[in-house]
PDB file of the backbone (N, CA, C, O) and the ligand in Angstrom, with CONECT records:
HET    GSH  A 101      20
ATOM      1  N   UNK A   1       7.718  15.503 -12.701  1.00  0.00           N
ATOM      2  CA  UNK A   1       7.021  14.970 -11.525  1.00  0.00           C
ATOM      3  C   UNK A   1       6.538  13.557 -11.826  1.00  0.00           C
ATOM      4  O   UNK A   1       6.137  13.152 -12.918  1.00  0.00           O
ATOM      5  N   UNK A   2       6.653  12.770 -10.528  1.00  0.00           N
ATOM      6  CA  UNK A   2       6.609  10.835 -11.238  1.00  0.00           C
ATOM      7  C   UNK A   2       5.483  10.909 -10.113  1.00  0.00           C
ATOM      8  O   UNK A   2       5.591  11.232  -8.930  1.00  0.00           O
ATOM      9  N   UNK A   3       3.989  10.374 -11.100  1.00  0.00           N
ATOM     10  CA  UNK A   3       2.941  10.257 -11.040  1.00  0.00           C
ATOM     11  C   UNK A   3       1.883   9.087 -10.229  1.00  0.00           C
ATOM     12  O   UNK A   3       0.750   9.467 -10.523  1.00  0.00           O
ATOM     13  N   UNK A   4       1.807   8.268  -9.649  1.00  0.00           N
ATOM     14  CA  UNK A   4       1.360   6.918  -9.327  1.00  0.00           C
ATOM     15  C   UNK A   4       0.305   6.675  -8.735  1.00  0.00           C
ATOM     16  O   UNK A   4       0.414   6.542  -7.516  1.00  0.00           O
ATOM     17  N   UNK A   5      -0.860   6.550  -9.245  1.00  0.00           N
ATOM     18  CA  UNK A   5      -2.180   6.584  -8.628  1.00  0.00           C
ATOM     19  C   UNK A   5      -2.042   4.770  -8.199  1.00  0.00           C
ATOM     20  O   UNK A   5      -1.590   4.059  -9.097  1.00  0.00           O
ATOM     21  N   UNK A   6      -2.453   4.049  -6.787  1.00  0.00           N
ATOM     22  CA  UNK A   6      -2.856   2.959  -6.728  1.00  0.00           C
ATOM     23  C   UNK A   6      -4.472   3.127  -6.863  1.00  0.00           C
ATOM     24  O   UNK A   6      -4.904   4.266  -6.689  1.00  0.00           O
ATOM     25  N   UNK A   7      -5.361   2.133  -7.146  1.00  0.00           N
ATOM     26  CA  UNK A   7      -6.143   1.892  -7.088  1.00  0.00           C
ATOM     27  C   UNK A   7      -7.010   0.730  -7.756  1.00  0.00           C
ATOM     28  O   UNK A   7      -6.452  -0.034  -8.543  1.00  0.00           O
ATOM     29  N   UNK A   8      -8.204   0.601  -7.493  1.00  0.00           N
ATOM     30  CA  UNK A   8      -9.245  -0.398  -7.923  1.00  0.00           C
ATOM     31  C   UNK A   8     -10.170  -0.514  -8.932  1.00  0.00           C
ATOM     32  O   UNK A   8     -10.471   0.672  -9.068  1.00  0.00           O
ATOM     33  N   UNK A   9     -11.011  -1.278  -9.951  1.00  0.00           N
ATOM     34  CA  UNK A   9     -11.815  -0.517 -10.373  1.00  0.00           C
ATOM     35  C   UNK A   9     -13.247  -0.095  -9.732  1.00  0.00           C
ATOM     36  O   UNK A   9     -13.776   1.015  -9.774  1.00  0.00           O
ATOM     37  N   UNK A  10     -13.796  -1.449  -9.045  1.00  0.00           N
ATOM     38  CA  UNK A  10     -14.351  -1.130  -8.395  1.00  0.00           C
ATOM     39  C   UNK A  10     -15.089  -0.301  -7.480  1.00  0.00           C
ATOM     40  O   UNK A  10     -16.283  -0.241  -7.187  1.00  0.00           O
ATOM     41  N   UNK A  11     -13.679   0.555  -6.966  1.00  0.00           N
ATOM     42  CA  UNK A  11     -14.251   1.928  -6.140  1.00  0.00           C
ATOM     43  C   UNK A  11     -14.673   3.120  -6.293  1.00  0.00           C
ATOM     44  O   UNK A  11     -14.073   3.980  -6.939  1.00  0.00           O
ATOM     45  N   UNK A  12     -15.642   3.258  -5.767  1.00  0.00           N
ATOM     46  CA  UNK A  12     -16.155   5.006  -5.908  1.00  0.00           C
ATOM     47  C   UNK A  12     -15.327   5.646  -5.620  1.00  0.00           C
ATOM     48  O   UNK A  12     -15.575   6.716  -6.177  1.00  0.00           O
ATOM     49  N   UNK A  13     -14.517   5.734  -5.137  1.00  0.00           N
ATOM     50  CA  UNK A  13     -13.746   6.901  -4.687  1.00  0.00           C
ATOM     51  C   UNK A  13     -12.443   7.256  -5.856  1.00  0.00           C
ATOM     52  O   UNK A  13     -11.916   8.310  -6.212  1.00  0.00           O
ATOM     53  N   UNK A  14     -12.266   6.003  -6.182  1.00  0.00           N
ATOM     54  CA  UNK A  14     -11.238   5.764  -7.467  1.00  0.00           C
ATOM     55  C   UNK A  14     -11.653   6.057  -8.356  1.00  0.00           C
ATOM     56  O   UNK A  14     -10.771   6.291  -9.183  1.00  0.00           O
ATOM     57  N   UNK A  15     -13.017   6.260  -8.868  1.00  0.00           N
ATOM     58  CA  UNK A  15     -13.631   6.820  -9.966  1.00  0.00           C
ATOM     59  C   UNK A  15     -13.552   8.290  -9.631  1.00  0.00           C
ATOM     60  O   UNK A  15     -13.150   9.057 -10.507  1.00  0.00           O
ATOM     61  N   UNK A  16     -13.866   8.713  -8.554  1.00  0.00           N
ATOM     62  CA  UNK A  16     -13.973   9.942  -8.733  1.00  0.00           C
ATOM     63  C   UNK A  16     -12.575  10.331  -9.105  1.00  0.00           C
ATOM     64  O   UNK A  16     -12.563  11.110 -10.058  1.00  0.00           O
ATOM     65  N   UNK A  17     -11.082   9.936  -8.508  1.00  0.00           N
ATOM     66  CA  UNK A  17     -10.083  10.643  -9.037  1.00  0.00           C
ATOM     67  C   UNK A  17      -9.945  10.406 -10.289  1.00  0.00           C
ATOM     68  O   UNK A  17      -9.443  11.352 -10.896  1.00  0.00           O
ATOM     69  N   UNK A  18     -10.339   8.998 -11.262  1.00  0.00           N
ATOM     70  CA  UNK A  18     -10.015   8.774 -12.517  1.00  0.00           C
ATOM     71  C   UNK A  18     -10.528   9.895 -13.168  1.00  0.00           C
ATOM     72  O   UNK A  18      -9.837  10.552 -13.945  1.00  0.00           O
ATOM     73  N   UNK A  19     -12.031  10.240 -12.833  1.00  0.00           N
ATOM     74  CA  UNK A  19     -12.791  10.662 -13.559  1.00  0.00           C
ATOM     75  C   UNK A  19     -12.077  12.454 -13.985  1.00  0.00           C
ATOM     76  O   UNK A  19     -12.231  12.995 -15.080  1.00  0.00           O
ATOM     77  N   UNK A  20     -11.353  13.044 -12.841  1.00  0.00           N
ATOM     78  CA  UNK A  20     -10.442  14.135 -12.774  1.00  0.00           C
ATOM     79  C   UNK A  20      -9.558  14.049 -13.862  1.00  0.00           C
ATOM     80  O   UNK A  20      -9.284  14.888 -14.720  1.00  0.00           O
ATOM     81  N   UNK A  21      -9.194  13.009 -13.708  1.00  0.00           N
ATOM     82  CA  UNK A  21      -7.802  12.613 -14.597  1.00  0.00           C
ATOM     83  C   UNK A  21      -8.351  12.863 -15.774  1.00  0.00           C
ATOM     84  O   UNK A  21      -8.070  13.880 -16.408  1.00  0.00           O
ATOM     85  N   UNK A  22      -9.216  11.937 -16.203  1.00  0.00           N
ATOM     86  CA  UNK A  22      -9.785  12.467 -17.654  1.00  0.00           C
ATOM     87  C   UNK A  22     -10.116  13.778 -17.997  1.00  0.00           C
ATOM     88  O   UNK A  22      -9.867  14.265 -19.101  1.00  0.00           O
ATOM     89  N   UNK A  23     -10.867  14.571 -16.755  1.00  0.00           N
ATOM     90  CA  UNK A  23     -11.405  15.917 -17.291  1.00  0.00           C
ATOM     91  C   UNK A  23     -10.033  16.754 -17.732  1.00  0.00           C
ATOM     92  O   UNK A  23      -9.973  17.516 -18.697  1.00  0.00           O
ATOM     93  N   UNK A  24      -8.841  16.416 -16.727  1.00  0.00           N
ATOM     94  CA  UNK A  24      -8.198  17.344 -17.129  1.00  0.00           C
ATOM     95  C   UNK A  24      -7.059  16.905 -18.308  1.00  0.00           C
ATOM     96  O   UNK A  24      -6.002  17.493 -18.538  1.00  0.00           O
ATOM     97  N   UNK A  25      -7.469  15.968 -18.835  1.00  0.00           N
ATOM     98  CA  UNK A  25      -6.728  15.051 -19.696  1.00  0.00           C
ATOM     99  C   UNK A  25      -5.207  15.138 -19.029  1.00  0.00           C
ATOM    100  O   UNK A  25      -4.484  16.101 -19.283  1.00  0.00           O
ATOM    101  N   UNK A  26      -4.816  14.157 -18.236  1.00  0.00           N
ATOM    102  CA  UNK A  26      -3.552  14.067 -17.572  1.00  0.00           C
ATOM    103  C   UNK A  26      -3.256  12.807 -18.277  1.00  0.00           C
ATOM    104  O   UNK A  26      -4.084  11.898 -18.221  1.00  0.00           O
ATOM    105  N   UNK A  27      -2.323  12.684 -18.838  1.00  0.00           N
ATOM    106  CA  UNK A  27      -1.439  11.495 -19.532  1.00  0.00           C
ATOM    107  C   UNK A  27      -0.302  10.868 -19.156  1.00  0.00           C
ATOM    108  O   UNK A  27       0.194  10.041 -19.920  1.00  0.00           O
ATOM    109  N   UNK A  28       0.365  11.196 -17.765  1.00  0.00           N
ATOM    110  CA  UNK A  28       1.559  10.822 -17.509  1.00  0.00           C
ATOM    111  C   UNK A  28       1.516  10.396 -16.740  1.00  0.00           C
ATOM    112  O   UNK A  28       2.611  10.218 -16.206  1.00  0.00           O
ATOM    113  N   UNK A  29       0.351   9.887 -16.038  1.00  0.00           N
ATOM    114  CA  UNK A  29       0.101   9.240 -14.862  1.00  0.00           C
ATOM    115  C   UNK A  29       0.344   7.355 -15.009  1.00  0.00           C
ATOM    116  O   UNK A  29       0.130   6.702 -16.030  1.00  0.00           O
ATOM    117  N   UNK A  30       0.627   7.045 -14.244  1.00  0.00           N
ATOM    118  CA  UNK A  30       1.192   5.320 -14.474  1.00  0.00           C
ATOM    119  C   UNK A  30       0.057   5.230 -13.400  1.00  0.00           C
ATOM    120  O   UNK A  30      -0.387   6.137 -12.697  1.00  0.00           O
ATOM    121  N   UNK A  31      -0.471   3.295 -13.469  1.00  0.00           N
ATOM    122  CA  UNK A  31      -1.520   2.435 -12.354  1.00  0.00           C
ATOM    123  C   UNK A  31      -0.872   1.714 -12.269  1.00  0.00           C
ATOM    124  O   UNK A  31      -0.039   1.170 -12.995  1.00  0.00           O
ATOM    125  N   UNK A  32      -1.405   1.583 -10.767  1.00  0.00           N
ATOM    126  CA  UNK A  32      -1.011   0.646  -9.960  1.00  0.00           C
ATOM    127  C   UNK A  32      -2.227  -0.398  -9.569  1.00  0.00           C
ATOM    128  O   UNK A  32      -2.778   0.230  -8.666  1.00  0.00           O
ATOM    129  N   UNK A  33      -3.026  -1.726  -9.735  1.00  0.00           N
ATOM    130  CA  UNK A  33      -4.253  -1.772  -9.579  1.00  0.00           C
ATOM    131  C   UNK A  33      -3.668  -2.958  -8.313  1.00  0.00           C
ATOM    132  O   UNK A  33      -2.730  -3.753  -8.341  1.00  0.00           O
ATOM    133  N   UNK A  34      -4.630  -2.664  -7.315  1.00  0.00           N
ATOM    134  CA  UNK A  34      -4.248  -3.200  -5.707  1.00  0.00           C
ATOM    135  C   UNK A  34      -5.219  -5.004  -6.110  1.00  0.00           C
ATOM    136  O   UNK A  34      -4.896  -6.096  -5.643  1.00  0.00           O
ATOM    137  N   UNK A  35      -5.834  -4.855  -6.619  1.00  0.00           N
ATOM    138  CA  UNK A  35      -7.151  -6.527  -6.457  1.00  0.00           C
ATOM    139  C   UNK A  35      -6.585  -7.137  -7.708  1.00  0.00           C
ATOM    140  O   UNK A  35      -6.722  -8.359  -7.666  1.00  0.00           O
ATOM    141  N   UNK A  36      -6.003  -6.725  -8.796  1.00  0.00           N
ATOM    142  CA  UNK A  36      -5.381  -7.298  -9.960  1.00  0.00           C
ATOM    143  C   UNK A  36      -4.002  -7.899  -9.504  1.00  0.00           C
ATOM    144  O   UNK A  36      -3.685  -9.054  -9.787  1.00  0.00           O
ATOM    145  N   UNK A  37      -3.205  -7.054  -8.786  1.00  0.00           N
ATOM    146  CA  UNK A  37      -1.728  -7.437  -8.676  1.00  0.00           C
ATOM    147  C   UNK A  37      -1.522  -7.042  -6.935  1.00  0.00           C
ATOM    148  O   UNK A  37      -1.413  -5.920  -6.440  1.00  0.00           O
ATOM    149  N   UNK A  38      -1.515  -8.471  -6.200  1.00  0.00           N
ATOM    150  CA  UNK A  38      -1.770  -8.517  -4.967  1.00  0.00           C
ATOM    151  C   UNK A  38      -0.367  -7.879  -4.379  1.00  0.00           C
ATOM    152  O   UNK A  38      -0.313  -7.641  -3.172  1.00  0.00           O
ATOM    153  N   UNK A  39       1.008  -7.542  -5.402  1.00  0.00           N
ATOM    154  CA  UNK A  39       1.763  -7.100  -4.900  1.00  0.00           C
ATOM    155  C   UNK A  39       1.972  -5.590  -4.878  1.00  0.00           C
ATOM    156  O   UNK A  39       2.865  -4.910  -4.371  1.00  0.00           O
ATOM    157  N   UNK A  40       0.701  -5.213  -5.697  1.00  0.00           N
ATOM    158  CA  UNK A  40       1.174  -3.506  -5.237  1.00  0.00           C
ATOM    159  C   UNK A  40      -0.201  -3.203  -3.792  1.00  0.00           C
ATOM    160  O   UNK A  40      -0.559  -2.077  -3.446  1.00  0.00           O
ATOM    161  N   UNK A  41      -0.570  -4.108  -3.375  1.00  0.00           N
ATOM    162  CA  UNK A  41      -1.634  -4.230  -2.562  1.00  0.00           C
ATOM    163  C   UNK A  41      -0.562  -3.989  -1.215  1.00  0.00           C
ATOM    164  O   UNK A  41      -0.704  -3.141  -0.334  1.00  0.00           O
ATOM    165  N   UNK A  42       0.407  -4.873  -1.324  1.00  0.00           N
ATOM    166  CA  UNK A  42       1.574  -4.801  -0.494  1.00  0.00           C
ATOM    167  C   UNK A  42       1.901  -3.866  -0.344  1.00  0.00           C
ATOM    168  O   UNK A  42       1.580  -3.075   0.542  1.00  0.00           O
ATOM    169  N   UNK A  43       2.831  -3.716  -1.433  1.00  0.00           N
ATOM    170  CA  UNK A  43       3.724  -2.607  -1.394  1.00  0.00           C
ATOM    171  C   UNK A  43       3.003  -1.171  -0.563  1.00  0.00           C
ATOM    172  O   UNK A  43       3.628  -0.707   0.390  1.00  0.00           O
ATOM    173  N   UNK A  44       1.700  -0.538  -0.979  1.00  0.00           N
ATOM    174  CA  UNK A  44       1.251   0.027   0.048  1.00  0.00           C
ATOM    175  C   UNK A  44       0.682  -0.087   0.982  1.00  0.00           C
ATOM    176  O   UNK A  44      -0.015   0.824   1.429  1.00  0.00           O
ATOM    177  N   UNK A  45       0.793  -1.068   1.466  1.00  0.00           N
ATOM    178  CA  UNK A  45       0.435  -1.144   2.978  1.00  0.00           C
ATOM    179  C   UNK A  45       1.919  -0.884   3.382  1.00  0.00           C
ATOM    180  O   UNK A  45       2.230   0.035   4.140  1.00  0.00           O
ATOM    181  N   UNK A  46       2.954  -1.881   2.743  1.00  0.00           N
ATOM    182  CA  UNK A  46       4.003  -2.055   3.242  1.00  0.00           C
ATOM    183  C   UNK A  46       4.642  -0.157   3.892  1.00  0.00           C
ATOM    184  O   UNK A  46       5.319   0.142   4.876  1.00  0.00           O
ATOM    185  N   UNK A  47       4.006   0.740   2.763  1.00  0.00           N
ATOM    186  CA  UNK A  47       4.340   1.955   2.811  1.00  0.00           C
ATOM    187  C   UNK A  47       3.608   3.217   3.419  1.00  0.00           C
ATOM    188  O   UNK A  47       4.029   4.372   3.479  1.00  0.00           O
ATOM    189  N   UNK A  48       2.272   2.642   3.904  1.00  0.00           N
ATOM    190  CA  UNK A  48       1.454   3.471   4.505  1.00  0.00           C
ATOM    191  C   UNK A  48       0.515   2.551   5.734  1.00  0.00           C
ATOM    192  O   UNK A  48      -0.378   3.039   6.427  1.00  0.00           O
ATOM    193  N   UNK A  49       0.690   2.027   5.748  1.00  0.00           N
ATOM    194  CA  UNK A  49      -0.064   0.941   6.875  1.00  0.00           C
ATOM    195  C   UNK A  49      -1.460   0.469   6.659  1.00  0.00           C
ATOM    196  O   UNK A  49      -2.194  -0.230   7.359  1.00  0.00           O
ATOM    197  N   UNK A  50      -1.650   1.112   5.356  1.00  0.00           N
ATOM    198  CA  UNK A  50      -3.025   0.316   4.860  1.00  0.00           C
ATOM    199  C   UNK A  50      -3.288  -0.085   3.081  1.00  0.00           C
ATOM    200  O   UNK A  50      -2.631   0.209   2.082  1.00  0.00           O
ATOM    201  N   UNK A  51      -4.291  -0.713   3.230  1.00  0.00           N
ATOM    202  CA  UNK A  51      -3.887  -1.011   2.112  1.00  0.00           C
ATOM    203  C   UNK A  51      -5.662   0.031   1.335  1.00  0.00           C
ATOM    204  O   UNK A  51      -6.299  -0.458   0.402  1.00  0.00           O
ATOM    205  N   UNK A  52      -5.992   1.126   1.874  1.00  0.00           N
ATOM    206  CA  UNK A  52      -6.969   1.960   1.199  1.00  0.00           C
ATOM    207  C   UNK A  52      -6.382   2.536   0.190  1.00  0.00           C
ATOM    208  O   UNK A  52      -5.244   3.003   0.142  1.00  0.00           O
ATOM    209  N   UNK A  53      -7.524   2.475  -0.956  1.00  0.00           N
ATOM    210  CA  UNK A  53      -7.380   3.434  -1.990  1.00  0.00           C
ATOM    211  C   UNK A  53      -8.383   4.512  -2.232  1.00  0.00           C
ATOM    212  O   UNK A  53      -9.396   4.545  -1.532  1.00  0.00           O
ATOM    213  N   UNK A  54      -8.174   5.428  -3.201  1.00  0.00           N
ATOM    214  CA  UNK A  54      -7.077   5.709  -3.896  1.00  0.00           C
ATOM    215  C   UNK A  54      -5.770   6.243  -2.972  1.00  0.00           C
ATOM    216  O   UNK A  54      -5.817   7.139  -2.129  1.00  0.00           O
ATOM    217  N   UNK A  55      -4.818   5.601  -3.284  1.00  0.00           N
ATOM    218  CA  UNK A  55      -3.522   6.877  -2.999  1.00  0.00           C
ATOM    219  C   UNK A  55      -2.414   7.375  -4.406  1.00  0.00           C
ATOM    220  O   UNK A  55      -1.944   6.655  -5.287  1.00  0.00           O
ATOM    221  N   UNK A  56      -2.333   8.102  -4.298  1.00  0.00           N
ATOM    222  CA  UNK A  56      -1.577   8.380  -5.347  1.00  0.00           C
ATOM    223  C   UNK A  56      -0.156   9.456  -4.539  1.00  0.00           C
ATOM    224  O   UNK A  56      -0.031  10.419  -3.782  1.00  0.00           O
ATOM    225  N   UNK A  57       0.768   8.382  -5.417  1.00  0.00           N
ATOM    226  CA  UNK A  57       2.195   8.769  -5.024  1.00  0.00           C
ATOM    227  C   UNK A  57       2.719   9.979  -5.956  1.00  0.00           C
ATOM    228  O   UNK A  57       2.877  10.016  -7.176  1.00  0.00           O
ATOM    229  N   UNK A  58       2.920  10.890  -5.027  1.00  0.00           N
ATOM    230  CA  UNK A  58       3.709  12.172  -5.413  1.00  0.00           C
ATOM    231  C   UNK A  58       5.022  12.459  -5.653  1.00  0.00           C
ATOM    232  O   UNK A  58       5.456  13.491  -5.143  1.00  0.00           O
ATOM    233  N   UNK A  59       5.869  11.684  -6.411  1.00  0.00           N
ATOM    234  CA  UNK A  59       7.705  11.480  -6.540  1.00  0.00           C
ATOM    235  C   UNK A  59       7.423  10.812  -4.989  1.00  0.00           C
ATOM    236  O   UNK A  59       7.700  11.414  -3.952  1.00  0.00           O
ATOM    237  N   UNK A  60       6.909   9.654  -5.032  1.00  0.00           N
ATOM    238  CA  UNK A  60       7.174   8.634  -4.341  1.00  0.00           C
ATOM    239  C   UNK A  60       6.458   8.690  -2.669  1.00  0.00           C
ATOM    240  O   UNK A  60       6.341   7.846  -1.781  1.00  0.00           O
ATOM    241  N   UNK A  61       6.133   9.921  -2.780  1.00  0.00           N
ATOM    242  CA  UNK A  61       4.903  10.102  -1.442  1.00  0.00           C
ATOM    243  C   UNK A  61       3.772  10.046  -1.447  1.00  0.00           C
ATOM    244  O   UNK A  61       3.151  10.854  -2.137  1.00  0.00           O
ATOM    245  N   UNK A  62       3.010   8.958  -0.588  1.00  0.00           N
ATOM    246  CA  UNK A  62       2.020   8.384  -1.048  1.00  0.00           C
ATOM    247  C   UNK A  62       0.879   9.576  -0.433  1.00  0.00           C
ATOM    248  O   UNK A  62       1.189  10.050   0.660  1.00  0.00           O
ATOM    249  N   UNK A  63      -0.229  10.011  -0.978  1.00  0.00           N
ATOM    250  CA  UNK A  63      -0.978  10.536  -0.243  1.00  0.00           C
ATOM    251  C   UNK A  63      -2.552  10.349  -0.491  1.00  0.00           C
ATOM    252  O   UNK A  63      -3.000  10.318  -1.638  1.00  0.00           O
ATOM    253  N   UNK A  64      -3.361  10.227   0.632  1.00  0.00           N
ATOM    254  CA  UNK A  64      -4.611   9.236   0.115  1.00  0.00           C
ATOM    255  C   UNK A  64      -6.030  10.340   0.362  1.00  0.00           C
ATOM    256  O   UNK A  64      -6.070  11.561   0.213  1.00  0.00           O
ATOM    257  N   UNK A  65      -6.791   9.675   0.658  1.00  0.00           N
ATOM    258  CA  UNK A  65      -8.374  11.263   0.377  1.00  0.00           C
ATOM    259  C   UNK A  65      -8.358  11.401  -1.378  1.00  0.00           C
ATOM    260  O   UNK A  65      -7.544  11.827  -2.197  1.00  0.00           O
ATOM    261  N   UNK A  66      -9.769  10.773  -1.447  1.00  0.00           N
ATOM    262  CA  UNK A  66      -9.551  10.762  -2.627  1.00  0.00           C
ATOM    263  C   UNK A  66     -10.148  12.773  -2.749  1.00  0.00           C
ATOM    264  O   UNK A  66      -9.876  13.524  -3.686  1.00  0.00           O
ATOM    265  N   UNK A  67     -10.658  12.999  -1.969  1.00  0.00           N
ATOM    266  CA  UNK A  67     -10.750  14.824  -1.890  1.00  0.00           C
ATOM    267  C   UNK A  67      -9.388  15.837  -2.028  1.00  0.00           C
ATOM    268  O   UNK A  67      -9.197  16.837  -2.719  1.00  0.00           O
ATOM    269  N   UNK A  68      -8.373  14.983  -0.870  1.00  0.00           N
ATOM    270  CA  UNK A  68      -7.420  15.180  -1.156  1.00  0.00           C
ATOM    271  C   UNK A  68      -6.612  15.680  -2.369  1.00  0.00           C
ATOM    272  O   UNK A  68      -6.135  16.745  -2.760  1.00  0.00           O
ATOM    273  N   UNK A  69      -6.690  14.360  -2.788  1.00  0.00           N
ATOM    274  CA  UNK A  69      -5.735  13.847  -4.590  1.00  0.00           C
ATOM    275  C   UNK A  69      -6.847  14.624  -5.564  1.00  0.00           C
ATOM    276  O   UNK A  69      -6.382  14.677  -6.703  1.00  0.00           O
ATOM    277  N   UNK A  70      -8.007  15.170  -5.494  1.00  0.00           N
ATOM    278  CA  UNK A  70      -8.765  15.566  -6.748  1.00  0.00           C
ATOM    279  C   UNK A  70      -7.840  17.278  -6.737  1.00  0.00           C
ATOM    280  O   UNK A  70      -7.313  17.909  -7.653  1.00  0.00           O
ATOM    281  N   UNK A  71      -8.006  17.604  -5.048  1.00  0.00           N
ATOM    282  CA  UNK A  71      -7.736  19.148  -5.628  1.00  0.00           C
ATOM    283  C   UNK A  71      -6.345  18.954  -5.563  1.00  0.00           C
ATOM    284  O   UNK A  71      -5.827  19.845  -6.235  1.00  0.00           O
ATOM    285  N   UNK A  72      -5.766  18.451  -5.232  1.00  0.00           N
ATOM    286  CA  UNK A  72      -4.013  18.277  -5.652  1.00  0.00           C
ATOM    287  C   UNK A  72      -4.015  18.422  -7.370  1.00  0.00           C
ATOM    288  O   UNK A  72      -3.406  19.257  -8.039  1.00  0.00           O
ATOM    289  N   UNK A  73      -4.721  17.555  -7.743  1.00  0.00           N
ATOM    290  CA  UNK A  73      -4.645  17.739  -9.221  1.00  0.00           C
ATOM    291  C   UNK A  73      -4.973  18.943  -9.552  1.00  0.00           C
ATOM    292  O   UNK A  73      -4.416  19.452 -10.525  1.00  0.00           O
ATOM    293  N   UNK A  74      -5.743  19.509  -8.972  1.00  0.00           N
ATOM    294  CA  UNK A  74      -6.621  20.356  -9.620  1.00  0.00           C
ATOM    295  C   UNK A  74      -5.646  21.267  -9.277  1.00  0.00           C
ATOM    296  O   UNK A  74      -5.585  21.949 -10.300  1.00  0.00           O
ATOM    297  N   UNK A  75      -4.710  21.798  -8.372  1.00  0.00           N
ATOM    298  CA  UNK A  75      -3.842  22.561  -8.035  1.00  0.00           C
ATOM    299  C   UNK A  75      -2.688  22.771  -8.867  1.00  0.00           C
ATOM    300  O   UNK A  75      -2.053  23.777  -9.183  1.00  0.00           O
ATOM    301  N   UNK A  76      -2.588  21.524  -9.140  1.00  0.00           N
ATOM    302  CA  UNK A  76      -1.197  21.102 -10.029  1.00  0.00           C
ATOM    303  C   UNK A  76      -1.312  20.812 -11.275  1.00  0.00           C
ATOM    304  O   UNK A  76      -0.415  20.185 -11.839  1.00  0.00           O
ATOM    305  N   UNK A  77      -2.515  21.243 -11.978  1.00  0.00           N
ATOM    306  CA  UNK A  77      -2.414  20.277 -13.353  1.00  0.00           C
ATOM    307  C   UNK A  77      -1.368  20.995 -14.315  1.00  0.00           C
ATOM    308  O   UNK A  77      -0.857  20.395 -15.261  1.00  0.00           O
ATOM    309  N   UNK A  78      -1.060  22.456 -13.976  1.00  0.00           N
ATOM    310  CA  UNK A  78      -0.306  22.792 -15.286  1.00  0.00           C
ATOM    311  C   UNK A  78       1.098  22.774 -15.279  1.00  0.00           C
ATOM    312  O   UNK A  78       1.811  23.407 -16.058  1.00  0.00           O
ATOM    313  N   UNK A  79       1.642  21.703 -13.978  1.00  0.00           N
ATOM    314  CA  UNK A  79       2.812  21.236 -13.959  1.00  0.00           C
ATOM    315  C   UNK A  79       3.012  19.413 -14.023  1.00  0.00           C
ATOM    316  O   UNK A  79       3.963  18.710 -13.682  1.00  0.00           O
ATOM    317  N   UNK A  80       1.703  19.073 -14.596  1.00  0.00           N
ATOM    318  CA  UNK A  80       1.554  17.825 -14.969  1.00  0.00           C
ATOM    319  C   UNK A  80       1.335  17.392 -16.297  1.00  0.00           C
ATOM    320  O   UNK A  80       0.222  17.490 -16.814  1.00  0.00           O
ATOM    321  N   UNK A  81       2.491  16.837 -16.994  1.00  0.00           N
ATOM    322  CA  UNK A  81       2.900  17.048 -18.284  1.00  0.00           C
ATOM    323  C   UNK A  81       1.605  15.725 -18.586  1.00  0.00           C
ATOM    324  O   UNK A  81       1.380  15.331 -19.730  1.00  0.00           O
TER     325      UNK A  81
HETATM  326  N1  GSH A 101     -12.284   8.534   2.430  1.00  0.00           N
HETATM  327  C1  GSH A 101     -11.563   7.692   1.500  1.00  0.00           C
HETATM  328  C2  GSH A 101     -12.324   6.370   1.325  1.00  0.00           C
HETATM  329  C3  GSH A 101     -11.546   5.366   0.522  1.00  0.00           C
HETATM  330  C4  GSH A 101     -12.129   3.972   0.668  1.00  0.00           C
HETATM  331  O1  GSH A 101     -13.011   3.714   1.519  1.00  0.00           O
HETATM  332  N2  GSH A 101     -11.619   3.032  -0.143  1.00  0.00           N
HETATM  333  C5  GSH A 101     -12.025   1.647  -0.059  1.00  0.00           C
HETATM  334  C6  GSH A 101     -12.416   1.083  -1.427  1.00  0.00           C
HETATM  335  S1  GSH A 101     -13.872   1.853  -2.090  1.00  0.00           S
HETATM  336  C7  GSH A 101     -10.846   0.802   0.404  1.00  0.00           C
HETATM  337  O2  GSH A 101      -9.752   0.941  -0.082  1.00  0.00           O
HETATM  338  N3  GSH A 101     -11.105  -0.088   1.397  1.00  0.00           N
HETATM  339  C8  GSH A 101     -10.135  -1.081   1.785  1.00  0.00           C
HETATM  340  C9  GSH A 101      -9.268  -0.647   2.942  1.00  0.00           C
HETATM  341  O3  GSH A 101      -9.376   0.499   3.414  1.00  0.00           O
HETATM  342  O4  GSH A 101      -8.466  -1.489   3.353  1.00  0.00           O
HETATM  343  C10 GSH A 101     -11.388   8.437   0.180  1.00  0.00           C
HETATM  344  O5  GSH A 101     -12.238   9.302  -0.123  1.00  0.00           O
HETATM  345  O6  GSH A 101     -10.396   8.201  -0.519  1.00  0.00           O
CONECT  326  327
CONECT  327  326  328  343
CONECT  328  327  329
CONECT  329  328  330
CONECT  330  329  331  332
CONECT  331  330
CONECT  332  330  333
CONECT  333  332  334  336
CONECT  334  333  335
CONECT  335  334
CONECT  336  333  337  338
CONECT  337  336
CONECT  338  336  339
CONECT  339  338  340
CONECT  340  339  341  342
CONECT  341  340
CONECT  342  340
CONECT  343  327  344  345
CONECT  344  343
CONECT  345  343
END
């Protein structure tokens, strides 16, 4: 499964999914940071019509709530290498 969290550091909401990530020690996850590199800022808007974070792409489907993406993880962690 190909992993892709966009996000900021800045945001609360991005902390809260990082902060998941760590609890459940997930390592295969790749960043995307939207205010560092104005082109992945693009790229999702280009792909979702906004440019909010967090979203994190699921084999390439973007899906955003960072409530969302916590229990996704939390659903999925033991098929997340
Ligand atoms: N309800 C959303 C809120 C996300 C949110 O408000 N993100 C802010 C940054 S803290 C953002 O990306 N704002 C810029 C925009 O929406 O264009 C969540 O929980 O993920």
């Amino acid at each position: 499964m190909n992993l892709n969290l966009y996000y900021f550091d800045s945001c609360p909401y991005c902390q809260k999914v990082l902060r998941k990530i760590n609890e459940l020690n997930l390592k295969s996850i790749t960043y995307s940071d939207t205010m560092k590199d104005p082109s992945n800022r693009e790229k999702l808007i280009n792909d979702t019509g906004r440019a909010t974070v967090p979203c994190l792409y699921i084999d390439g489907k973007p899906m955003h709530e960072s409530d969302d993406i916590v229990n996704w993880l939390e659903a999925n962690k033991e098929n997340i290498s």
